[in-house]
N, C-alpha and C positions, 0 to 999 in steps of 0.2 A: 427411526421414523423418516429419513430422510437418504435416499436412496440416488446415487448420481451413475447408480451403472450404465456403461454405453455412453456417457459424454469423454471428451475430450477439455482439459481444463489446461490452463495457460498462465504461469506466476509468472512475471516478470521481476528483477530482482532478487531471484530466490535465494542465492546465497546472502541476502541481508538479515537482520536481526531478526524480523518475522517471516520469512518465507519459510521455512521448517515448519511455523506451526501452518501456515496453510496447505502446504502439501501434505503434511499427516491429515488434516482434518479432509482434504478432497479423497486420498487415497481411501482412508477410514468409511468416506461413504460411496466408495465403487467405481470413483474417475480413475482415469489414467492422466497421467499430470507430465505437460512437459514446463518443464523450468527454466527460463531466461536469466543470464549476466552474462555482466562483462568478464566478470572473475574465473580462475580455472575454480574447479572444486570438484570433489561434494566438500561441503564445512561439515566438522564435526558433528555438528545437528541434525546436519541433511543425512547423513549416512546412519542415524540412528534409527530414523525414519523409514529411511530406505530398506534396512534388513531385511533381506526375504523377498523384497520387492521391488528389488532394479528391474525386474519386467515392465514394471508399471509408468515407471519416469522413464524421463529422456532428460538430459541434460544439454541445453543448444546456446552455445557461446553466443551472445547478441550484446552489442551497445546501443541504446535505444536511442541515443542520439544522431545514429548512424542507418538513416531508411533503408537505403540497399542490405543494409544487415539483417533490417528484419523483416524484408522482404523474402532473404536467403531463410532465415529461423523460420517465415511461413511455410516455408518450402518442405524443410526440414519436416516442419510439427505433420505435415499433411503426411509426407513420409514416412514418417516412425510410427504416427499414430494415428492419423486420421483428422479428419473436420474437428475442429476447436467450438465450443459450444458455451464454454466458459472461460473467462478472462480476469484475473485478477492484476490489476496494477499496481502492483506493491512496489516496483523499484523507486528509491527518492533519495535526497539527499538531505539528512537532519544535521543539526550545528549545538549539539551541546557543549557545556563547558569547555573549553579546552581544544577540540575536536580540531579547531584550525592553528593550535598554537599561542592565544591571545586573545585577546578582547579591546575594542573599539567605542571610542565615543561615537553616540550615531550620527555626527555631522564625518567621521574619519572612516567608516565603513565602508572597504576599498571594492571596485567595480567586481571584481574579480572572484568575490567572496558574497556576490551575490547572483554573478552572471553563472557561475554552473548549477548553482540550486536552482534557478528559472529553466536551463536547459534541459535537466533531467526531468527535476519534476512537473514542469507544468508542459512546459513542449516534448518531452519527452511521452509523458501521458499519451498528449495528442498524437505524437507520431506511431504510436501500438494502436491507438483506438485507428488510425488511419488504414492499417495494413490488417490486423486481424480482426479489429473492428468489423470493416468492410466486409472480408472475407465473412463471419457469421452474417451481415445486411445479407449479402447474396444467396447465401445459404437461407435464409429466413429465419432463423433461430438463433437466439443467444442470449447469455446473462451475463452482463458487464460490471463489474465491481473497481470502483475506482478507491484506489485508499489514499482516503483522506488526512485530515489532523482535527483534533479539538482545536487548536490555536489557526484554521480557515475560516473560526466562526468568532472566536474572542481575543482578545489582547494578549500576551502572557505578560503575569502579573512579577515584575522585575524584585520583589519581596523576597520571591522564594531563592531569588541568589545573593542576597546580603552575604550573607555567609562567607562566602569566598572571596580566600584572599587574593583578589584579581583588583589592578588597578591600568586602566579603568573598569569598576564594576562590569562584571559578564551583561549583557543583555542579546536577550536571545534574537538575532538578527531578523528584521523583517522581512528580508526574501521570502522565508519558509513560511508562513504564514499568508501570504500574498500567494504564494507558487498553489499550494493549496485550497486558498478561497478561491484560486483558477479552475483547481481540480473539480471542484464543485461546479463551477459554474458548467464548467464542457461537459460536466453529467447532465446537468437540464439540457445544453444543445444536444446534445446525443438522446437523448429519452425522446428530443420532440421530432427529431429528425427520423431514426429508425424506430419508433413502436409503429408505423406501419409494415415495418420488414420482419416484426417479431422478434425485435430484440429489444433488452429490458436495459438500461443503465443505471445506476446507485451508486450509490459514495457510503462508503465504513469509513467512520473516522473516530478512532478511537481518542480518548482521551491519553492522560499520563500511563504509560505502561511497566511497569518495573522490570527493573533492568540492574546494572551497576551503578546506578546513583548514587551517590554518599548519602548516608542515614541521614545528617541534617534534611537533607533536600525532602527524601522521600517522607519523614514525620512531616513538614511543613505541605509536602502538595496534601497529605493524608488528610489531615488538619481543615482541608479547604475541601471535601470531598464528603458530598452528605453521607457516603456510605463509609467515610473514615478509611479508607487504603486508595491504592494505587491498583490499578485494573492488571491482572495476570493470564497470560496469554491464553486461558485456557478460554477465560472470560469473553475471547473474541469470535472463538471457534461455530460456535450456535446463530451469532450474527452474521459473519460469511455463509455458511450453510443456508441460512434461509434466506438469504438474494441470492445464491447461486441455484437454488430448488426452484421446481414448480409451488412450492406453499407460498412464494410470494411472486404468483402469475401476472399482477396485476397491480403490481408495485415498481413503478419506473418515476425516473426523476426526482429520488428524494434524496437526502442525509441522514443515513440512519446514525446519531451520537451515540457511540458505548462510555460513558465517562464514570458512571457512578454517581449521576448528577450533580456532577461539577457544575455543568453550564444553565442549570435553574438555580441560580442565585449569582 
């Protein structure tokens, strides 16, 4: 039902935990998909994806923290594939358990551990929306997908890390949460700014996604999740696809939640 041939689509962060599934799902409906990092790759994922169709992608080294880079990576995308028409913003930087080593009282929550999460993900956003952003204004067409978080719109509930034998108790840093409720917001400046240039901006922000969590974790988020699980990447697929389609022509400036109805109640 949903047909993207002839766009040009743009993941940034692609070698992270989601970008696999967004490029199978652009590939799957007719884009050709170039993929941003910093990282060498293809990951594992990516290359399962890929089979058959390394025609399709381009792989273009960018740090998004770095303009002249993605200036260069514009260059590149217009090169290998042509005008960008869709944009997903999926590079970020998350801090689950462990992830830095420790865990922090939040009066001891050091600068530094929360100055790159504001880099990537919230000025970093801004700095792609800047460059290829721009690029689709000029052009007059485009669909912007900024990915969000459940935790841009609610608190995480520090319950579900009792469990862990961490002292001081894990608590999920508030950068990410902040960097994200940013994300959101530069989607409403972006929707009021370009829908007269014919570009669309939204925000996916999915809730809890399963992943490697220890079982405690994942029965406990289940547990709090009217539809009882945790959201599986498949669950997000239909969501991107329809802000990146014309079926939602006339849908700019919102947050669409994928949670499972975590966030009604």
């Amino acid at each position: 039902m949903i047909d993207l041939s002839g766009n040009v689509a743009v993941v940034t962060g692609v070698l992270g935990r989601l970008g696999a599934v967004w490029v199978k799902a652009l590939l799957d409906a007719g884009a050709r998909v170039a993929g941003l990092d910093v990282r060498d790759g293809p990951s594992p994922q990516l290359k399962e994806v890929l089979d058959g169709r390394e025609d399709e992608f381009v792989l273009i080294p960018a740090d998004i923290t770095e303009p002249g880079r993605l200036r260069a990576a514009l260059a590149e995308c217009l090169s290998a594939l042509g005008a960008p028409s869709v944009l997903v913003n999926n590079a970020g930087i998350d801090q689950p358990p462990s992830a830095l080593g420790g865990s922090w009282r939040f009066s001891d929550i050091p600068d530094e551990a929360s100055g790159g999460v504001f880099a990537v993900n919230a000025h970093g956003t801004l700095r792609v929306c800047q460059v290829f952003g721009s690029e689709m204004a000029r052009r007059g067409r485009g669909s912007i997908i900024n990915i969000g978080s459940l935790y841009g719109g609610l608190a995480p509930d520090p319950r579900l890390y009792e469990h862990l034998p961490l002292d001081p108790p894990f608590l999920k840093p508030p950068a990410y949460g902040m960097s994200k409720a940013g994300v959101a917001s530069l989607t409403r400046y972006l929707a009021a700014l370009w829908g007269p240039e014919g570009v669309r901006v939204n925000t996916l922000s999915p809730g809890g996604v399963l992943g490697d969590q220890d079982p405690a974790f994942r029965e406990k988020f289940g547990a709090r999740v009217p539809m009882r699980r945790m959201a599986e990447a498949d669950d997000l697929v239909g969501p991107l696809l329809f802000l990146a389609s014309d079926l939602s022509r006339y849908v700019t400036g919102v947050e669409l939640v994928v949670d499972g109805g975590y966030s009604c109640w």
